[in-house]
C-alpha positions in Angstrom: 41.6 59.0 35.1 41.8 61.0 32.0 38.6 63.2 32.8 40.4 64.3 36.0 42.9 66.1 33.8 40.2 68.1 31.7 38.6 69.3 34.9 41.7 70.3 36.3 41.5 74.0 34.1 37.8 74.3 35.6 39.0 74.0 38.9 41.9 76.2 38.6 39.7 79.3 37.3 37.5 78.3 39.9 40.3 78.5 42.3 41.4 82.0 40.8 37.9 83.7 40.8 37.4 82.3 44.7 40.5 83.7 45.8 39.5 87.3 44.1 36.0 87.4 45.4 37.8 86.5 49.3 40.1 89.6 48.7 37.3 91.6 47.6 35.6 91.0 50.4 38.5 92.0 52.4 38.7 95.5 50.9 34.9 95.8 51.5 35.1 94.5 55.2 38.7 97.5 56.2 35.9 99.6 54.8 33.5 99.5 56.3 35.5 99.3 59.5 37.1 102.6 58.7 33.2 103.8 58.5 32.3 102.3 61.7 35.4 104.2 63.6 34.2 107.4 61.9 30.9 107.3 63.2 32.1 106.9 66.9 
C-alpha cells in the first residue's frame, strides 16, 4: 500500500499536463473553425 502513495505525485502531474494538452487542443480546434467559416 505504501507505493500507491509515491505514485500518487506522478499521477497528479500526469493529470495536470493531460488536462493542458485537452485545452490546447480546444484553442487549436475554435481555430481552425474560425478558418473554416472564413473560407466559406
Amino acid at each position: 500500500m505504501e507505493y500507491i502513495g509515491l505514485l500518487a505525485p506522478i499521477a497528479f502531474v500526469f493529470a495536470i499536463s493531460a488536462l493542458a494538452q485537452v485545452g490546447s487542443l480546444k484553442k487549436e480546434v475554435d481555430e481552425l473553425k474560425k478558418e473554416v467559416k472564413n473560407k466559406k
